[in-house]
MOPAC internal coordinates of N, CA, C and O (Angstrom, degrees):
PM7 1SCF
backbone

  N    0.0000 0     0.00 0     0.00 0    0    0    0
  C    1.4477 1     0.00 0     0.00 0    1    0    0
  C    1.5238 1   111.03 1     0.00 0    2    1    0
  O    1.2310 1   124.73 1   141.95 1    3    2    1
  N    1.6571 1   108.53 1   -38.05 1    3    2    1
  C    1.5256 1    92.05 1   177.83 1    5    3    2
  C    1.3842 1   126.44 1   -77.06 1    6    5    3
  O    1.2310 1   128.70 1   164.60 1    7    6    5
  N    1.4307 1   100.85 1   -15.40 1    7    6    5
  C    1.2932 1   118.53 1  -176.35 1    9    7    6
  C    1.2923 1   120.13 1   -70.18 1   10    9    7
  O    1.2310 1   119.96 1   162.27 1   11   10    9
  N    1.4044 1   117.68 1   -17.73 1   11   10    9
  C    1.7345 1   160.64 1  -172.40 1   13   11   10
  C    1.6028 1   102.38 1   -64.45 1   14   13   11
  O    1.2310 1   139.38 1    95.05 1   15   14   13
  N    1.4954 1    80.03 1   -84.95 1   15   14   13
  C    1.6179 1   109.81 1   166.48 1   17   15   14
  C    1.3577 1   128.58 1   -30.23 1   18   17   15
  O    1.2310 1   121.22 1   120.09 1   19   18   17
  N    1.4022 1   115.28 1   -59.91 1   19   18   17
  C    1.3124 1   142.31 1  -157.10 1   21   19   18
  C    1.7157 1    97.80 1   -80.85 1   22   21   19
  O    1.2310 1   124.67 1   139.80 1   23   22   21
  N    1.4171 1   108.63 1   -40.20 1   23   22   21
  C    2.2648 1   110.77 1   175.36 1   25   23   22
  C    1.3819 1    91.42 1   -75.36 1   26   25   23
  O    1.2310 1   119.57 1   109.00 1   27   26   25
  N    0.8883 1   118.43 1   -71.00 1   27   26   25
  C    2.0065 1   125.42 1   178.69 1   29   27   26
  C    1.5612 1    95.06 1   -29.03 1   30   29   27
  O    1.2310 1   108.48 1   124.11 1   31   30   29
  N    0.9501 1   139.14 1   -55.89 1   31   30   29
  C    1.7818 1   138.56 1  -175.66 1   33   31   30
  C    1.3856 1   109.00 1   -65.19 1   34   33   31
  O    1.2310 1   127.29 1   113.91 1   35   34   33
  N    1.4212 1   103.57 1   -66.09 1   35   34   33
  C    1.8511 1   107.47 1   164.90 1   37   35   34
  C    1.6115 1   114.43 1   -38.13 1   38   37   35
  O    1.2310 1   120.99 1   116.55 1   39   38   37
  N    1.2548 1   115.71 1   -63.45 1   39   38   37
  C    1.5709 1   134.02 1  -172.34 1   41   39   38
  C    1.4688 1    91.33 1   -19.79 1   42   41   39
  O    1.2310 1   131.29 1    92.32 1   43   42   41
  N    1.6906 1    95.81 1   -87.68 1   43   42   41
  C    1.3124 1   120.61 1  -160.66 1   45   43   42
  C    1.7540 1   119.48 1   -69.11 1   46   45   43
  O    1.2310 1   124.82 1  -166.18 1   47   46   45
  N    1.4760 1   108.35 1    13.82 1   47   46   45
  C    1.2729 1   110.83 1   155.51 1   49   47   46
  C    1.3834 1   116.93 1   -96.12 1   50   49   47
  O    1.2310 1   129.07 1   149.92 1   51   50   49
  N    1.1655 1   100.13 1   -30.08 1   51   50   49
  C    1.7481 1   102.74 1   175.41 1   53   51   50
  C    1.8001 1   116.82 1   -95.16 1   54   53   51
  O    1.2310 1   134.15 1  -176.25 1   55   54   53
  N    0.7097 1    90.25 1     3.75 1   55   54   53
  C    1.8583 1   106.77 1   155.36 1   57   55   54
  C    1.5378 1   112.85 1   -87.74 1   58   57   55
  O    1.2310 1   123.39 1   122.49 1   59   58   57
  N    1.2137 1   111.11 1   -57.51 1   59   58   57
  C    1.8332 1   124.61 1   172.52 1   61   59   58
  C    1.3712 1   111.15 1   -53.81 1   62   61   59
  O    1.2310 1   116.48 1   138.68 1   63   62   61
  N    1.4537 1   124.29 1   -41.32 1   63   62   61
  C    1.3647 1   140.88 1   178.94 1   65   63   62
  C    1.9014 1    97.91 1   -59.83 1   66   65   63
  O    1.2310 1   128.78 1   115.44 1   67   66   65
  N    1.5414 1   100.69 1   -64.56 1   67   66   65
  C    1.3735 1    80.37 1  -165.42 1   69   67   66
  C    1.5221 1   114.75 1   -95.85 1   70   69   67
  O    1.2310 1   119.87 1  -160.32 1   71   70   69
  N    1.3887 1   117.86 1    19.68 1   71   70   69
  C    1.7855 1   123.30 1   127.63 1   73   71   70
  C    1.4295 1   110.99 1   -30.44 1   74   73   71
  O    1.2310 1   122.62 1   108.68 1   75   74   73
  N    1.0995 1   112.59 1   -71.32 1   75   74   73
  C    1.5545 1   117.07 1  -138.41 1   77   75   74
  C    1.8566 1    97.98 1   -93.70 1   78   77   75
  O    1.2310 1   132.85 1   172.87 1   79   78   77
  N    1.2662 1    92.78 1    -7.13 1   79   78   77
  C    2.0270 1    97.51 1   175.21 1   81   79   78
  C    1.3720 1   103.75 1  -106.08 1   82   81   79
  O    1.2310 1   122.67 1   161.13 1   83   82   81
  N    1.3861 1   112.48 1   -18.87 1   83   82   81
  C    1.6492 1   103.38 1   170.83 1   85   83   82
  C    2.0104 1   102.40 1   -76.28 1   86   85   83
  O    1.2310 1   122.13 1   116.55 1   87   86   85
  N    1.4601 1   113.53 1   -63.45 1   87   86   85
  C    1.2427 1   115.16 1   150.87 1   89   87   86
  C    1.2157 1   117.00 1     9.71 1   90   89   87
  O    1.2310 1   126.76 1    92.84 1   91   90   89
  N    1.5233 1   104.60 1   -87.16 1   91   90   89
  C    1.5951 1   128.92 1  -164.40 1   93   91   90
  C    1.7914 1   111.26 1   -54.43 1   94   93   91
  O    1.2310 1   123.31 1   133.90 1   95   94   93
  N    1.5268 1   111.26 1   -46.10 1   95   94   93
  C    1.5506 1   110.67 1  -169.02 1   97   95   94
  C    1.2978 1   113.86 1  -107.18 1   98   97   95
  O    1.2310 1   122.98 1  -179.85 1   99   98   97
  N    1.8522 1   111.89 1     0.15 1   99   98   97
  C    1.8734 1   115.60 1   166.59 1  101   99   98
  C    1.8320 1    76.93 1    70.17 1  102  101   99
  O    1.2310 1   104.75 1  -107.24 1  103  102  101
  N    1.3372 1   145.78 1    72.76 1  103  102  101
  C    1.1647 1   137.52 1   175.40 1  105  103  102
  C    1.7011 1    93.65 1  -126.61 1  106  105  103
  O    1.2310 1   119.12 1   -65.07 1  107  106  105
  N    1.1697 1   119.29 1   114.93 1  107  106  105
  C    1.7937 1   142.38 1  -175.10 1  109  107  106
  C    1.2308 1   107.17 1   -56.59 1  110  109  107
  O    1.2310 1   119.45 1   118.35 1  111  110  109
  N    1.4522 1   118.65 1   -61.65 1  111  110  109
  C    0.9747 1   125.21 1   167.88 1  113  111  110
  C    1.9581 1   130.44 1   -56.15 1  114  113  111
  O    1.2310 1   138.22 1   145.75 1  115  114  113
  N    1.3138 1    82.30 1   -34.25 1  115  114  113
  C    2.1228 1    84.58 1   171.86 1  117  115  114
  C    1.1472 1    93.05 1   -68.76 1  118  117  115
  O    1.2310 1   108.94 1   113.69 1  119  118  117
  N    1.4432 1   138.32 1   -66.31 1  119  118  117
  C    1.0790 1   125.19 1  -147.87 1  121  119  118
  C    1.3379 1   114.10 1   -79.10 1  122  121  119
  O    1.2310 1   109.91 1   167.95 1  123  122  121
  N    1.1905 1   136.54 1   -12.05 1  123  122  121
  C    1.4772 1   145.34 1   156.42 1  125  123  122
  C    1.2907 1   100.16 1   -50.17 1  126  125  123
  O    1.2310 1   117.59 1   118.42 1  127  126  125
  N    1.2185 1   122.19 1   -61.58 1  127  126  125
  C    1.5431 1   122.88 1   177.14 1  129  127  126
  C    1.5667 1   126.45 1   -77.27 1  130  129  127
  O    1.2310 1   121.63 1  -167.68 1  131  130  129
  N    1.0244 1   114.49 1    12.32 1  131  130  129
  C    1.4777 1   121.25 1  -179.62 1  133  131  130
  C    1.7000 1    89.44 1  -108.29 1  134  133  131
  O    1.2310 1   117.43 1   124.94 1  135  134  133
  N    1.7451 1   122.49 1   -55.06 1  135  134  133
  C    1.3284 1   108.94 1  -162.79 1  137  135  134
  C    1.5747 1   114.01 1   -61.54 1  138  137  135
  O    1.2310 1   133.23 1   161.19 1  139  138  137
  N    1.5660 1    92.04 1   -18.81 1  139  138  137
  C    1.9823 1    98.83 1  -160.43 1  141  139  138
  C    1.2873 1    96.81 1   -69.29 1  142  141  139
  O    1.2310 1   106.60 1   140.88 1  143  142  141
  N    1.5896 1   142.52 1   -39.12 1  143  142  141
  C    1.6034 1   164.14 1   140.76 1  145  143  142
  C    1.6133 1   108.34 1    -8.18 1  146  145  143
  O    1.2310 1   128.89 1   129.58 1  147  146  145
  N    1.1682 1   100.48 1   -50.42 1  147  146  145
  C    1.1865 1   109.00 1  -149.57 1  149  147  146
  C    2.0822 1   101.34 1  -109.74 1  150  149  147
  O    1.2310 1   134.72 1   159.84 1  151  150  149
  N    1.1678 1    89.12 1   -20.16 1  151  150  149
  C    1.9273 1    96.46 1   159.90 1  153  151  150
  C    1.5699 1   107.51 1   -89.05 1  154  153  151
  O    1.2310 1   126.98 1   152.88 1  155  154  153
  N    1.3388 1   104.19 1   -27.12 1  155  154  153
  C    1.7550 1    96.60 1  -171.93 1  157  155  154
  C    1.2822 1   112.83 1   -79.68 1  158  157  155
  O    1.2310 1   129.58 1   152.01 1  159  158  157
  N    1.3557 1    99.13 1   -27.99 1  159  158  157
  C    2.2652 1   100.61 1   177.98 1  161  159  158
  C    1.7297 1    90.77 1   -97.61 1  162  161  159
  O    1.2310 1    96.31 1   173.48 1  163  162  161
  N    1.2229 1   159.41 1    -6.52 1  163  162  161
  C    1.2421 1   145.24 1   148.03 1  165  163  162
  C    1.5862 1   107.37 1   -53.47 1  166  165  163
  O    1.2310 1   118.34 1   126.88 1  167  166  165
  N    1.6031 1   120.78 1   -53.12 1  167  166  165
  C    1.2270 1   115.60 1  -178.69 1  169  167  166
  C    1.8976 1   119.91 1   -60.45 1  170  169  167
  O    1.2310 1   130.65 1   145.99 1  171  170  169
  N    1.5091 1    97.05 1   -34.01 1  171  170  169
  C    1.4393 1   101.05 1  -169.32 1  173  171  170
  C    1.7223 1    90.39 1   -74.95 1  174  173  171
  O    1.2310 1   106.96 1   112.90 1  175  174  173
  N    1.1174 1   141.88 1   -67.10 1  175  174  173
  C    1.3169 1   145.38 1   177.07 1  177  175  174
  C    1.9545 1   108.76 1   -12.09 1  178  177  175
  O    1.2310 1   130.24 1   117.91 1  179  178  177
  N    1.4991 1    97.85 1   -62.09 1  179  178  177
  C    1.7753 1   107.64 1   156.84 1  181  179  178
  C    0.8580 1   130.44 1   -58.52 1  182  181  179
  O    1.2310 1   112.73 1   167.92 1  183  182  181
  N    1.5067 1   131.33 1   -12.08 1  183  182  181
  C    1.5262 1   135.52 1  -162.14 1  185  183  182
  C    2.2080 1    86.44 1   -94.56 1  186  185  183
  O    1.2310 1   131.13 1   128.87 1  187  186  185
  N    1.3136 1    96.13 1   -51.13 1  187  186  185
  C    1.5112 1   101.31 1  -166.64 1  189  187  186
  C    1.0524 1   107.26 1   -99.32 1  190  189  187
  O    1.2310 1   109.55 1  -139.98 1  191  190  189
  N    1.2838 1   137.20 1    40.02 1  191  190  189
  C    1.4798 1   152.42 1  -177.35 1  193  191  190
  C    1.7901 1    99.15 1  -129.76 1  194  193  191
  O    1.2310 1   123.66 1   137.55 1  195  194  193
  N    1.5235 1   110.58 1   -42.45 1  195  194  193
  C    1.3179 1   115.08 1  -175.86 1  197  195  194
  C    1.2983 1    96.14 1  -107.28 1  198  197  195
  O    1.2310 1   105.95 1  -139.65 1  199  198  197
  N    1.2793 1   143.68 1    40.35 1  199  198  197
  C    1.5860 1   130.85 1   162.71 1  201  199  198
  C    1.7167 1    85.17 1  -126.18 1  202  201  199
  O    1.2310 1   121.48 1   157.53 1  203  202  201
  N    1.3616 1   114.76 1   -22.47 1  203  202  201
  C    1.7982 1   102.91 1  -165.73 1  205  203  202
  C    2.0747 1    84.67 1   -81.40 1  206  205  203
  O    1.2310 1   124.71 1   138.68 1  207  206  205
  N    1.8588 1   108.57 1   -41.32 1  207  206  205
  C    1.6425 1    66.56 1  -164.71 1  209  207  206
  C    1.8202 1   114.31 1   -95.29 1  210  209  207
  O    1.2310 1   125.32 1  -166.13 1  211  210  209
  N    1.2819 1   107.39 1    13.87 1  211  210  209
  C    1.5459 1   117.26 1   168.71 1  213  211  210
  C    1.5296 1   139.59 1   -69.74 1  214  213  211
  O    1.2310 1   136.56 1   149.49 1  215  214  213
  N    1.5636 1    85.54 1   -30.51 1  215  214  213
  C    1.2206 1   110.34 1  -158.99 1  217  215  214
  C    1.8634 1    99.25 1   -99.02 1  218  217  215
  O    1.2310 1   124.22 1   -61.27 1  219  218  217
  N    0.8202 1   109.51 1   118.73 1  219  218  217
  C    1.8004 1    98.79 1  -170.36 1  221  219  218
  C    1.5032 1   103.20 1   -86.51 1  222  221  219
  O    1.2310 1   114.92 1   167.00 1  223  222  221
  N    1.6027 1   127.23 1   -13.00 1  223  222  221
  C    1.3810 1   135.12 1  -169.00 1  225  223  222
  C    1.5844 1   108.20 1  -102.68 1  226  225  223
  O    1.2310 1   124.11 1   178.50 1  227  226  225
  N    1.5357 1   109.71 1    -1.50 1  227  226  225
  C    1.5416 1   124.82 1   174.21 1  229  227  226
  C    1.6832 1   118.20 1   -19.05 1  230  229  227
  O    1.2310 1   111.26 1   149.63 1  231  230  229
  N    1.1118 1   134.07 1   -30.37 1  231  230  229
  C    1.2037 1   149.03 1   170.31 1  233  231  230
  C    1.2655 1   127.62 1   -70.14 1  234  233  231
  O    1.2310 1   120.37 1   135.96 1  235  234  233
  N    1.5849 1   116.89 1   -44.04 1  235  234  233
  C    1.4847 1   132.97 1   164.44 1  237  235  234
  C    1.4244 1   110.31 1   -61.13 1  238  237  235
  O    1.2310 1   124.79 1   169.63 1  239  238  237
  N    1.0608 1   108.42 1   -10.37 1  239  238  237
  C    2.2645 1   103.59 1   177.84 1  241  239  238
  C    1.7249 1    79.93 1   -84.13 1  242  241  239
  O    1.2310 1   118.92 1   127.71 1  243  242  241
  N    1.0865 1   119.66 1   -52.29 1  243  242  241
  C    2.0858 1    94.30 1  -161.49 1  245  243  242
  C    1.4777 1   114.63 1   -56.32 1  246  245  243
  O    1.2310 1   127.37 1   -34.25 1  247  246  245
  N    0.9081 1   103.42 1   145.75 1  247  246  245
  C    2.0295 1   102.71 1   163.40 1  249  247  246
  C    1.5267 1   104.32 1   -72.30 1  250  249  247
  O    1.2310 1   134.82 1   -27.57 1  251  250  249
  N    1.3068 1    88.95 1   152.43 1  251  250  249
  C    2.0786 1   109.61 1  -167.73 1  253  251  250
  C    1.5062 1    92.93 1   -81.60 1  254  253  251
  O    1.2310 1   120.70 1   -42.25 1  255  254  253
  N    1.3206 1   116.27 1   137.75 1  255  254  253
  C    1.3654 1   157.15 1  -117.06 1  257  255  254
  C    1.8470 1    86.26 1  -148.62 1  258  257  255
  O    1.2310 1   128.74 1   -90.33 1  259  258  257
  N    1.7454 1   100.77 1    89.67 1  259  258  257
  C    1.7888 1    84.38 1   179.42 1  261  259  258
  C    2.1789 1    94.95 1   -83.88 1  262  261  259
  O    1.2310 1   123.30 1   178.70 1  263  262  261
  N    1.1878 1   111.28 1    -1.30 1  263  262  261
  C    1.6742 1    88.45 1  -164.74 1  265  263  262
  C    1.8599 1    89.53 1   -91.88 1  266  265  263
  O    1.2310 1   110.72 1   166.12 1  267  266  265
  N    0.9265 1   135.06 1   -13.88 1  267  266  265
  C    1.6862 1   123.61 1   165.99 1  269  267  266
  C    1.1290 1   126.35 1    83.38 1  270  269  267
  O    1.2310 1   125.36 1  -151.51 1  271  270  269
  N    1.8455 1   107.31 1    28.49 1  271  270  269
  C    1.3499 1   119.99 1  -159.15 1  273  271  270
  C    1.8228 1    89.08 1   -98.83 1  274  273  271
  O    1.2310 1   118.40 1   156.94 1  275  274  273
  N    1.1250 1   120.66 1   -23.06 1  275  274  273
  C    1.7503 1   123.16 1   177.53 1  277  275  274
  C    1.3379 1   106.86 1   -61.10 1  278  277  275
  O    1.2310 1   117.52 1   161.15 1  279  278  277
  N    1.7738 1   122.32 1   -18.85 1  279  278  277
  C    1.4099 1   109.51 1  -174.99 1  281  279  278
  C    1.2852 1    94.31 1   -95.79 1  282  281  279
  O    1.2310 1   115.13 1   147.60 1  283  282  281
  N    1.2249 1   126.85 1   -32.40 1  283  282  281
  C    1.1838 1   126.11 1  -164.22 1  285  283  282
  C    1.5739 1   110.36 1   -60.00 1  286  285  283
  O    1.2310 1   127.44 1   130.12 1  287  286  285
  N    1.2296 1   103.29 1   -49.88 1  287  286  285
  C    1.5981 1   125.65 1   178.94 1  289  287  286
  C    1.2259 1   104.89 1   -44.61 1  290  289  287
  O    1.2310 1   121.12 1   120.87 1  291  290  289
  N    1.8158 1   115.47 1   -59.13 1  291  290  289
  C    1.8793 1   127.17 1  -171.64 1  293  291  290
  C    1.5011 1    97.17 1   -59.80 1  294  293  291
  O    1.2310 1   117.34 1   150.31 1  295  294  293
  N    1.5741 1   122.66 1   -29.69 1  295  294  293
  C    1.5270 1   116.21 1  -171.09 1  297  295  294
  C    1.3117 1   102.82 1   -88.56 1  298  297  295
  O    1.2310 1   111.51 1   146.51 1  299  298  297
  N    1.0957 1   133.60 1   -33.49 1  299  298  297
  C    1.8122 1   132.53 1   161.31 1  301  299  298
  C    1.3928 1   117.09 1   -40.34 1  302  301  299
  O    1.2310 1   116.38 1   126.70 1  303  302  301
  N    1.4505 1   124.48 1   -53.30 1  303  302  301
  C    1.3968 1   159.49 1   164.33 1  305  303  302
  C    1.4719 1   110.12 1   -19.61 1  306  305  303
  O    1.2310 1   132.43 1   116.85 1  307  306  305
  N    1.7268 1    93.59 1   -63.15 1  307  306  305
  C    1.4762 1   121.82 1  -146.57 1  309  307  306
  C    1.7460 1    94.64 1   -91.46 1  310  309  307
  O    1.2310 1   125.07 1   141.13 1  311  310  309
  N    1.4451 1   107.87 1   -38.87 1  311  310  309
  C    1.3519 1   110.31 1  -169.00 1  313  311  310
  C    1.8002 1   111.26 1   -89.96 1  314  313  311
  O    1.2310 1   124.13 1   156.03 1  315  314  313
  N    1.6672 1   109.68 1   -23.97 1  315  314  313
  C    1.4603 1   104.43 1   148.10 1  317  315  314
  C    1.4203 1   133.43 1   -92.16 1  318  317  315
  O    1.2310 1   107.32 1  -174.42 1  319  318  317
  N    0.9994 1   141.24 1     5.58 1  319  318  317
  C    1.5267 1   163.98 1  -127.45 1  321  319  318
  C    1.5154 1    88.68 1   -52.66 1  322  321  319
  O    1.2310 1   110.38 1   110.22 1  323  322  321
  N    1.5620 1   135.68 1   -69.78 1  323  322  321
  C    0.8775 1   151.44 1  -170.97 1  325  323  322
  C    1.6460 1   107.58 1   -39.33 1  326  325  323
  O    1.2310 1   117.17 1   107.81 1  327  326  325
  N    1.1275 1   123.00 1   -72.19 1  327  326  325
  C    1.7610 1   138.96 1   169.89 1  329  327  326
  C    1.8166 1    96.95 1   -48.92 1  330  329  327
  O    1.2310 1   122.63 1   140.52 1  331  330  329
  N    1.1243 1   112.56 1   -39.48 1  331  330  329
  C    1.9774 1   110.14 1  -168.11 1  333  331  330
  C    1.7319 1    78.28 1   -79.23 1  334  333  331
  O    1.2310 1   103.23 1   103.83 1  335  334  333
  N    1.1430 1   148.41 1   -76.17 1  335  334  333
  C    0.8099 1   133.76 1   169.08 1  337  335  334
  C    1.3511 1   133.33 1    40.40 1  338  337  335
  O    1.2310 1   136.80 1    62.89 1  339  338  337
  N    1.4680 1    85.07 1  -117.11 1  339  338  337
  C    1.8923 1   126.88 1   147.74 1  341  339  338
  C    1.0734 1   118.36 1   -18.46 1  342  341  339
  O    1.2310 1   120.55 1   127.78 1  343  342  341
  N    1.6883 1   116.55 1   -52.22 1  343  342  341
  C    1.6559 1   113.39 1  -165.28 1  345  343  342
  C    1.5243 1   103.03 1   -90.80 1  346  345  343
  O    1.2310 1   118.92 1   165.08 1  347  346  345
  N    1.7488 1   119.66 1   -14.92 1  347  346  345
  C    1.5753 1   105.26 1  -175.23 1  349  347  346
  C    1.8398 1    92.92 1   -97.92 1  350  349  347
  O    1.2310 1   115.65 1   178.83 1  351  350  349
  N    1.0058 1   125.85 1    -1.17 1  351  350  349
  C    1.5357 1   139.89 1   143.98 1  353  351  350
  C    1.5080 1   111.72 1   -20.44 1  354  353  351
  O    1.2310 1   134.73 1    92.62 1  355  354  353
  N    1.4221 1    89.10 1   -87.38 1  355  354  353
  C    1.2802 1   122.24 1  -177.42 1  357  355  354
  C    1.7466 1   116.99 1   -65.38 1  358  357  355
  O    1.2310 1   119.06 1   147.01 1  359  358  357
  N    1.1060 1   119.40 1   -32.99 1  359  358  357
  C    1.2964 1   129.77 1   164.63 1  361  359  358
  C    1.4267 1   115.36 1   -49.52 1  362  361  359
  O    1.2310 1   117.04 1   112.89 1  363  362  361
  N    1.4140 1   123.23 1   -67.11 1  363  362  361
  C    1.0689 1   145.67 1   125.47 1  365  363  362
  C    1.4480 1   127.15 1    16.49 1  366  365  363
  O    1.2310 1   127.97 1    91.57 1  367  366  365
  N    1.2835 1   102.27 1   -88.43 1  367  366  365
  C    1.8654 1   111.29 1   153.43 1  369  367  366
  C    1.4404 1   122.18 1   -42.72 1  370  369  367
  O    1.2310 1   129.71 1   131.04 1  371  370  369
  N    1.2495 1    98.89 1   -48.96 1  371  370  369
  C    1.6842 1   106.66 1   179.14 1  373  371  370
  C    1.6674 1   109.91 1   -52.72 1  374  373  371
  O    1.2310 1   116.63 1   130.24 1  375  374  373
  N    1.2460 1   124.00 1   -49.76 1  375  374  373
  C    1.5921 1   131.88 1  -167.06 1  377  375  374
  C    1.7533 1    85.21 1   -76.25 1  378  377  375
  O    1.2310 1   120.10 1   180.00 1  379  378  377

């Protein structure tokens, strides 16, 4: 997972990178390839945005979690809901 995380972080810096170099040189081709990047992880973002709230069994795709920090997390979730809210709100707005 961190390892997940950590290309997903890389990825999308070097996607942002060549934003701002397609940007920089008006180059047709970067930016053809920067938007196609940047529609393909917008689409995947929707793909698993609409299977978490479609899917009512959404939980059974993860592998079982013997240290129990995923319940802990859903009970963080559940017991701030209002504030988690807000910030995927705002997340949201931001994109």
């Amino acid at each position: 997972f961190i390892y997940t995380t950590l290309a997903l972080g890389v990825s999308l810096c070097l996607i942002a990178c060549s934003g701002h170099v397609a940007a920089e040189t008006a180059n047709g081709h970067c930016l053809s390839c920067y938007m196609v990047f940047i529609i393909l992880l917008t689409l995947l973002e929707a793909a698993v945005t609409a299977d978490i709230y479609l899917n009512r069994d959404w939980e059974e795709d993860f592998p079982s979690d013997p240290t129990g920090k995923f319940d802990e997390f859903k009970h963080f979730v559940r017991s701030n809901f209002d504030f988690c809210k807000w910030v995927c709100l705002f997340v949201v707005a931001a994109q």
